[in-house]
TITORLO-232644 format. One record per residue (C-alpha): y, z, x; residue in three letters. Coordinates in steps of 0.02 Angstrom, whole numbers, plus 50000, padded with zeros to 5 digits. Layout:
YZXALA
...
% end
This chain:
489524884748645UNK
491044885248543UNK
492984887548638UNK
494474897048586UNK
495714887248671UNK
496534870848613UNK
496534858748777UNK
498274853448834UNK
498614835448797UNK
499464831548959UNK
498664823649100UNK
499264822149295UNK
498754814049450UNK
497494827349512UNK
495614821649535UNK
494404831149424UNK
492934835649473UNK
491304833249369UNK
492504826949207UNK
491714834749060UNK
491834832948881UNK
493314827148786UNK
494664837448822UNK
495754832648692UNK
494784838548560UNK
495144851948430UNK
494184866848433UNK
494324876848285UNK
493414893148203UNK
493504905148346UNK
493934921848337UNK
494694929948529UNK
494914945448453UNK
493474958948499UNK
493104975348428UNK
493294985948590UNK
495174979748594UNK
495634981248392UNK
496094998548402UNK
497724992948487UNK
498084975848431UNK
499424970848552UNK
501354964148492UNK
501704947048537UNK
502514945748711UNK
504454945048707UNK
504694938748883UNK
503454922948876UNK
504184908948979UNK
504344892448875UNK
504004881449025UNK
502134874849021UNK
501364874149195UNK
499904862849286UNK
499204868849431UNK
498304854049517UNK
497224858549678UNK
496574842549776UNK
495434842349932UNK
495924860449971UNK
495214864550150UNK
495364880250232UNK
494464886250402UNK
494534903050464UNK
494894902250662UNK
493914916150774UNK
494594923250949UNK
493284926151071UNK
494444938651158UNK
494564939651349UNK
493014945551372UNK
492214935451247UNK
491724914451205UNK
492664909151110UNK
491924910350916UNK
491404894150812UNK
492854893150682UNK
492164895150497UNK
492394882850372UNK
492704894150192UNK
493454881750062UNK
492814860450106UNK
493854849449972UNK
494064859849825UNK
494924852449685UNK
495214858249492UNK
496544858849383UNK
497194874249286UNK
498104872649115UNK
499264884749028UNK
498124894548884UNK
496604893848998UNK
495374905349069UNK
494504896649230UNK
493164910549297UNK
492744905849495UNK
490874907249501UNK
489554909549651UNK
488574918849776UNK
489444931849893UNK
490284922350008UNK
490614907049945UNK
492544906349968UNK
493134911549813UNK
494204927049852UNK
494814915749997UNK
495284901449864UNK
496384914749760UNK
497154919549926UNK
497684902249945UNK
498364897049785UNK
499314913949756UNK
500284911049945UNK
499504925950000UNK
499174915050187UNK
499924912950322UNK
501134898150331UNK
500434887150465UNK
498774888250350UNK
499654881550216UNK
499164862950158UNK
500824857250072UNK
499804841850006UNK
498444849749914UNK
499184860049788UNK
500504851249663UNK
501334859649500UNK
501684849949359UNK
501314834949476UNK
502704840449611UNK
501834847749793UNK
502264863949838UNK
502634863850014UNK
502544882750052UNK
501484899249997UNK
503334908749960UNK
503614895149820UNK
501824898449737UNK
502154918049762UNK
503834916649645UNK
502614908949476UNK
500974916649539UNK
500594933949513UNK
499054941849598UNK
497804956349578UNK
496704962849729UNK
494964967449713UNK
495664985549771UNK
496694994749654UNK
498324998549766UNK
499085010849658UNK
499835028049706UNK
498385041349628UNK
499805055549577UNK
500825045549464UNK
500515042149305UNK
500185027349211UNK
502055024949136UNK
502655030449292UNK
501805016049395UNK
502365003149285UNK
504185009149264UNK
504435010749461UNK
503974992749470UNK
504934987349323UNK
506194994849439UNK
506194983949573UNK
505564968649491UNK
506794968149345UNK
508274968649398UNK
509114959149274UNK
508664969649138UNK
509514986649063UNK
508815004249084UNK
508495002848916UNK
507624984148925UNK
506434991049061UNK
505745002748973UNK
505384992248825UNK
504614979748921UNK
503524995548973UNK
503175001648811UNK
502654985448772UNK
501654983348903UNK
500634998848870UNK
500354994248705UNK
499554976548774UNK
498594985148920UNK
497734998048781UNK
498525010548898UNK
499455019948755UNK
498375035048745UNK
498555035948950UNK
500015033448977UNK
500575051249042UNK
498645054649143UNK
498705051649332UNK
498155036749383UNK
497015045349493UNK
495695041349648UNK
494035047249726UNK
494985063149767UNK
496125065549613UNK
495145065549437UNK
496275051649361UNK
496095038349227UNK
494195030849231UNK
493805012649355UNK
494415000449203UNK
495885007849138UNK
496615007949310UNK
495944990249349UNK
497114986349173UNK
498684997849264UNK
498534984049432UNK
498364970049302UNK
500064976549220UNK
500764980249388UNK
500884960949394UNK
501354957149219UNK
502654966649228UNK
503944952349274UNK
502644939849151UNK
502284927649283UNK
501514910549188UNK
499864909849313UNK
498914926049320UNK
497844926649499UNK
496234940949499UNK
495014943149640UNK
493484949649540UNK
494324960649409UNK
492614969049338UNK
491954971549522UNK
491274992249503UNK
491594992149325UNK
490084994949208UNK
489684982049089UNK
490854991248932UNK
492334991449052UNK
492014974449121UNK
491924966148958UNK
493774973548893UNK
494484966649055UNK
494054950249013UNK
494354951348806UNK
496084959148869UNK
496744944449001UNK
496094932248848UNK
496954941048733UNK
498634943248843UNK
498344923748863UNK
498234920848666UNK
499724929048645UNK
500424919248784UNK
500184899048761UNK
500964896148912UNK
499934908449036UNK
498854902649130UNK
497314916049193UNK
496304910549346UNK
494764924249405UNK
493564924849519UNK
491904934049472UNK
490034937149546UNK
489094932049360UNK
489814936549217UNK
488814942349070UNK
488364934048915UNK
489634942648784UNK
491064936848919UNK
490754915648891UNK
491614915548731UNK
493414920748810UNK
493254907648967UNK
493634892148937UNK
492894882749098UNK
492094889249261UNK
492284882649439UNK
490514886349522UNK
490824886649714UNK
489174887349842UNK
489654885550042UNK
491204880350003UNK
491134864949900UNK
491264864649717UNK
489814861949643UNK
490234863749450UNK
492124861649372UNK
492134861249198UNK
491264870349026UNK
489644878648986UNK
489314864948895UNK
489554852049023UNK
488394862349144UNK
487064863449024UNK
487094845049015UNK
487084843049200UNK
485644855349219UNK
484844844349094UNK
485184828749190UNK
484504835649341UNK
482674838449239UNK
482844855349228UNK
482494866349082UNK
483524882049036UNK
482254896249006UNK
482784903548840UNK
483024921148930UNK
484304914349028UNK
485884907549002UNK
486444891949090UNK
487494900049221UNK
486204911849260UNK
484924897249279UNK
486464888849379UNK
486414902149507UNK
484544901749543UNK
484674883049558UNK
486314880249637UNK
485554874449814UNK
485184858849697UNK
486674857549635UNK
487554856549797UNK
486404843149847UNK
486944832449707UNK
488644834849723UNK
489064819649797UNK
488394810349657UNK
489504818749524UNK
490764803049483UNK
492654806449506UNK
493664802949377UNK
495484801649430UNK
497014803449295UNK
498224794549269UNK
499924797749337UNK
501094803049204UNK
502494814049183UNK
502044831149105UNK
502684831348950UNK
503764848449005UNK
504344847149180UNK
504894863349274UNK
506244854749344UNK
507084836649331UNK
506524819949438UNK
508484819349520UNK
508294834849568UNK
507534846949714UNK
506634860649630UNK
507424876449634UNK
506034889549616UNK
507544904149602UNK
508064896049444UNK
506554890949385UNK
506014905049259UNK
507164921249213UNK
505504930249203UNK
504764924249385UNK
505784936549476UNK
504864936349651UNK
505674947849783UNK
504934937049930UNK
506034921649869UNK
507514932549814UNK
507794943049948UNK
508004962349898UNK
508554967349721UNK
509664982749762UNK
510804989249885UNK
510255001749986UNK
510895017349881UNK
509915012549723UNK
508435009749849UNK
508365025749924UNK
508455034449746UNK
507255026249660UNK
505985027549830UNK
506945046349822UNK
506225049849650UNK
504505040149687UNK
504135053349833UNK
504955071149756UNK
503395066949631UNK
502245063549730UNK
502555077249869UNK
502665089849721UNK
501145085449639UNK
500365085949808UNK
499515102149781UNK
498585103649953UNK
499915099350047UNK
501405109749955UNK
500225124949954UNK
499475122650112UNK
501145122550205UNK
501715134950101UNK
500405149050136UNK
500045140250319UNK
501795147650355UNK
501855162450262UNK
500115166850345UNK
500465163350511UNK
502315169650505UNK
501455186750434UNK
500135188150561UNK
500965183650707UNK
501975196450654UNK
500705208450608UNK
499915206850815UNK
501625207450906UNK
502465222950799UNK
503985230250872UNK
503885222151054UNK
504645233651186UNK
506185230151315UNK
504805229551455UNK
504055219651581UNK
502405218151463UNK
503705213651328UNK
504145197251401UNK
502625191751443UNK
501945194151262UNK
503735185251187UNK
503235170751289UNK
501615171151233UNK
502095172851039UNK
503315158251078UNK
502105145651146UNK
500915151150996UNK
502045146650882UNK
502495132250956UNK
500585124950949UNK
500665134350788UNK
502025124550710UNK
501635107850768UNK
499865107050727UNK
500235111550548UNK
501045096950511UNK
499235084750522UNK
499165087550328UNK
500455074650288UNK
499315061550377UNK
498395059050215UNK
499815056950110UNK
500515043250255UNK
498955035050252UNK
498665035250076UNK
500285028150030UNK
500405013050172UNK
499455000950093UNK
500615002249923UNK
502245001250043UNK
501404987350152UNK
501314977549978UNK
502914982549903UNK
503764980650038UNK
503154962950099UNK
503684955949946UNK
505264963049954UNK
505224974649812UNK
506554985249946UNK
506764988950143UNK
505714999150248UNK
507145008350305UNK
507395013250134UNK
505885021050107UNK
506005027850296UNK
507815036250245UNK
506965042050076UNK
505565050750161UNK
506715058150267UNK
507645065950121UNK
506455073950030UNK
505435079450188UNK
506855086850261UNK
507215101450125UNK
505195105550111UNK
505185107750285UNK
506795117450286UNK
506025130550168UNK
504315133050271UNK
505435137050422UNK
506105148850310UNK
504335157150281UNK
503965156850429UNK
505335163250523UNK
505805176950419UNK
504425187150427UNK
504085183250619UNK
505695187650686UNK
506015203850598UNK
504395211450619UNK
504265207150817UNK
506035213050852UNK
506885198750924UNK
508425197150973UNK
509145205550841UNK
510935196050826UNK
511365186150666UNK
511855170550780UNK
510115173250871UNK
508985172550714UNK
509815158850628UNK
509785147850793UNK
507775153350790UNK
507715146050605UNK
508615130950645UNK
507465128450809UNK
505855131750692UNK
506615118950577UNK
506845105650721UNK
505315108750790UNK
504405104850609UNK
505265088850581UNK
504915082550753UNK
503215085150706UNK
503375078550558UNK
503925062050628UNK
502565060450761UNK
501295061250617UNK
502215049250546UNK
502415035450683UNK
500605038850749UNK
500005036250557UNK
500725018950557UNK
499375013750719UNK
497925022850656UNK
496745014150563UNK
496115028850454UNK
496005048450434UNK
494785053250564UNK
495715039650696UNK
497605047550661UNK
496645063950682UNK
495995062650822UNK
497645054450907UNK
498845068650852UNK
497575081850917UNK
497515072351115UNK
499495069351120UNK
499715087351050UNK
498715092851174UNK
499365082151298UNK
501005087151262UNK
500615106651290UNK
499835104051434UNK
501375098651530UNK
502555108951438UNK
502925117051600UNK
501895132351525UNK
500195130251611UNK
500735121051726UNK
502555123151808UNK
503595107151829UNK
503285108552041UNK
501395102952039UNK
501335092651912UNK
500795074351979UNK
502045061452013UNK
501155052251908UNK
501105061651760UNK
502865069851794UNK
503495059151609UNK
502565067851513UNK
503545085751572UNK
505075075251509UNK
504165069151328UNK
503255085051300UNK
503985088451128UNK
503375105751182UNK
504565108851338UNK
506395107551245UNK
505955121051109UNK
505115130651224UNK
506535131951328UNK
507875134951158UNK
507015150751103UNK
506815160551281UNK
508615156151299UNK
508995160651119UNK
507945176351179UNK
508805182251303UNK
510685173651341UNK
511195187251241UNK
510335200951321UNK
510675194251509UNK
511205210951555UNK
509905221151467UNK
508585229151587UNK
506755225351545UNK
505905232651692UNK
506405249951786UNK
506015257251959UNK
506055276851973UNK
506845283052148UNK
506125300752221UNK
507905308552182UNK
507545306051990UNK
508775287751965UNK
508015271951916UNK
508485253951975UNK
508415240051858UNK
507025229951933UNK
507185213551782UNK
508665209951664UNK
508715197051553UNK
509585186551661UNK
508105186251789UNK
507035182251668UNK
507995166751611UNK
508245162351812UNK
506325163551835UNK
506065149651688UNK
507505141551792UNK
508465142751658UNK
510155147951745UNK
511195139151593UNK
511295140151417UNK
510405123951393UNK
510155126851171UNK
511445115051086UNK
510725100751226UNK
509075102551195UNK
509445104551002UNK
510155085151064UNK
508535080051145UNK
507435086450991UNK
508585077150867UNK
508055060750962UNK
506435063050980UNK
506625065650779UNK
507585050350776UNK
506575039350894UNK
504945039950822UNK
505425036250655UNK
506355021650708UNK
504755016850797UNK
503695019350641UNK
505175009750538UNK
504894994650672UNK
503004995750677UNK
502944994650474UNK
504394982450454UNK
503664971350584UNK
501844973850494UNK
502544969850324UNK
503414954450351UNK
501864946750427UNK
500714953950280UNK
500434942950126UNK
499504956449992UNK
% end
């Protein structure tokens, strides 16, 4: 079968692997260029790295180590990868081939640094002949695109890319970025998306391959020179697959020093023309490195005959038990050691992989790009859009307070200064109190949807996690702000509470607290649960927990020593106690409840003041607890900030 790619001259020290033909020969009369990707012939790339780059893998192990648990024995450890070694050139297309399982997503993890650094073998991967002896040095050339598309569904296209040109190129103008974007586009065939949402299950978006194209230019948006993709047509049909692979080839011809390394299941017939070799994998061991050609000539020297309605990776696949049997007696052909003929960085010296590329801008070797200011307004920016265009959750808050502010209103109307008019004030209070903090479970979507994006942003230090914390906080804050405005407004007038200026706007500003505590116990219990229906279910139980010993069912004096904390957590108890007091501190000499004498006087039997004393509230207790519900505000979002920080800087995506 004929190639489209000129072999590199230069040899290293690796060992190959089942040495095929001549790779020094010229292969000419190949067209790369495919009709489902001429309607947008792509510009040259303007930031292409002149360094040429060898990545040499040698005897790569890698075993997976199981915990039995304490309850358990302990688990066999797995062996995934058993000596793998290849060699990837710049202007090549190597496709990992093999059955599920076979260690090939686990082989991309490996080479792109996305393990752990004690499983990190700093002698079997070399670049341009020098060892790299960590995964944070192959994460600053390598960039790397899940299987999942980890994209944000209510931006669009542009949008994604330019908010990672953001943080990624730092070194460029306003003005540069968005070129680079533009250009981008133009490569990616994205053009004629390039304002559409980007879209999920949920939100009708771009279709499966043009967002597959949007995570490939994610990556290339800072050009790295080795291009990393964990099965890239994986739930694509066979139209969209295809223009995946024509576009990395044709990225890669107009890129002689990229080098594109994929892993897929079998790729179709119409794809061998744009891959150069393929590195078949079965249990582990490599049992094929090198052309079609080549194969077809080891199938051949097996005895085997290629049926003519199969190709010879197809036939490969059926037969690949076989193949791993003769591995052993492939020959190894060792090269010799010479220097590349372009080094990425001189004998005398220690590589210095900050320095090594202008366009290999990795924010795990860097550190962070900005200060925090620029941080928080870019993340600032990022999650106005995305809250905004947020339609269940902006209109469901929206009419969730407006609705419940109206009928709460609409069932206490005009309470009365009497003894039945206390009771039913508590009662409204403590309704809106559940009320108010059970609304705020919609954001748990948008938490969980957005995690995995921060949890890979943020652990390669494209910015802080308490930059995106403060930026939350932000552009929650106002939103919430104007749905304890709904809320409040129509409740307070239409009941007839206390009817003071000072009264009602402490009641909006203890609605408002109340909210944004919420608001922040959604958040911190979104960064332990594992899903929807998990973070669910924990916000209703400590919800419920925390009404229970609110001190409203049950009063403070039988509560169980044991569970006497949770009177002092209950996010339920402080604001509780803030709007009887707002209630009635005012109004402490105000009867409520009258006793008629037989010579026609009355007594006051309840003032306002007895009703505060039999809360035991003797003491206006409103700017302290206003204290309290600031921390508990405060507190769990620091919690969720040390939860996520501490999960992102152990998390290699």
């Amino acid at each position: 079968m004929a190639k489209c790619f000129k072999q590199p001259a230069t040899d290293d020290d690796a060992i190959i692997l089942f040495s095929t033909s001549d790779s020094n020969e010229e292969l000419s009369g190949c067209s790369s260029s495919s009709s489902s990707l001429r309607h947008h012939s792509p510009p040259p790339s303007t930031t292409t790295s002149s360094t040429a780059y060898k990545l040499s893998v040698k005897n790569l192990s890698y075993t997976l180590k199981q915990n039995g648990g304490p309850f358990h024995e302990p688990k066999p450890n797995i062996e995934i990868l058993k000596s793998v070694s290849f060699t990837a050139q710049s202007s090549q297309m190597l496709a990992i081939v093999g059955p599920s399982g076979t260690g090939k997503s686990t082989l991309l993890r490996v080479i792109s640094g996305r393990v752990k650094e004690k499983e990190f073998d700093p002698n079997s991967i070399s670049l341009n002949g020098y060892p790299i002896k960590s995964p944070a040095q192959l994460r600053t050339l390598c960039g790397y695109v899940a299987q999942e598309d980890d994209l944000l569904p209510l931006l669009t296209v542009k949008e994604t890319l330019m908010f990672r040109a953001k943080f990624r190129l730092r070194q460029l103008t306003s003005e540069e970025r968005k070129n680079r974007v533009e250009s981008l586009l133009q490569e990616l065939g994205l053009l004629q998306v390039a304002n559409s949402f980007v879209g999920d299950e949920e939100n009708r978006g771009i279709s499966g391959g043009e967002r597959k194209r949007v995570s490939i230019g994610v990556e290339l948006i800072h050009d790295p020179p080795i291009l990393l993709l964990d099965e890239p047509t994986s739930g694509l049909d066979s139209s969209s697959a295809l223009q995946v692979i024509e576009l990395l080839s044709s990225l890669m011809s107009k890129s002689t020093q990229k080098s594109v390394i994929f892993s897929i299941h079998q790729p179709s017939y119409r794809m061998f023309k744009h891959i150069s070799h393929f590195l078949i994998l079965s249990h582990g061991w490599v049992v094929h490195n090198g052309s079609l050609e080549s194969l077809e000539g080891r199938i051949s020297h097996l005895g085997y005959q290629i049926p003519l309605q199969l190709n010879a990776l197809e036939f490969a696949m059926e037969i690949i038990s076989k193949l791993e049997d003769k591995k052993s007696t492939i020959s190894l052909i060792e090269q010799p050691n010479t220097t590349p003929n372009t080094t990425i960085w001189n004998k005398d010296e220690k590589f210095d992989f900050h320095e090594s590329s202008s366009s290999t801008n990795d924010e795990g070797i860097k550190g962070y790009f900005y200060n925090w200011g620029l941080e928080i307004m870019i993340l600032c920016s990022r999650f106005w859009k995305v809250i905004y265009r947020t339609k269940q959750l902006f209109l469901a808050r929206t009419m969730q307070a407006l609705v419940g502010g109206l009928g709460l209103g609409s069932v206490y109307v005009k309470l009365g200064k009497n003894e039945t008019g206390v009771g039913e004030r508590l009662g409204l209070f403590a309704f809106s109190l559940s009320f108010l903090l059970s609304s705020t479970v919609e954001a748990l979507p948008i938490y969980l949807q957005e995690r995995k994006v921060i949890m890979k942003e943020s652990s390669r230090k494209a910015y802080r996690m308490s930059s995106y914390m403060i930026a939350n906080t932000l552009i929650f804050l106002p939103f919430l702000l104007v749905i304890a405005l709904l809320f409040s407004v129509p409740v307070y007038w239409i009941v007839g509470l206390n009817p003071s200026i000072q009264a009602f706007s402490f009641f909006v500003f203890a609605v408002w607290l109340i909210i944004s505590m919420a608001s922040s116990l959604v958040m911190f219990l979104s960064s332990i649960s594992p899903d929807f229906i998990a973070g669910n279910s924990l916000i209703c139980t400590v919800l419920g927990a925390f009404f229970l010993f609110s001190g409203y069912f049950i009063p403070k004096e039988i509560i169980p020593k044991y569970w006497i904390f949770m009177y002092y957590v209950s996010l339920y108890r402080y604001p509780l106690d803030s709007l009887i007091v707002n209630e009635y501190w005012g109004m402490r000499n105000d009867c409520f409840a009258w006793a008629n004498n037989n010579d026609h006087t009355s007594n006051c039997l309840m003032n306002g003041g007895d009703v505060l004393r039999n809360r035991g509230l003797d003491r206006d207790i409103r700017w302290e607890n206003v204290g309290i519900m600031i921390g508990f505000f405060i507190v769990y979002r620091v919690i969720c900030w040390i939860i996520l920080a501490r999960r992102a800087a152990t998390t290699n995506l």
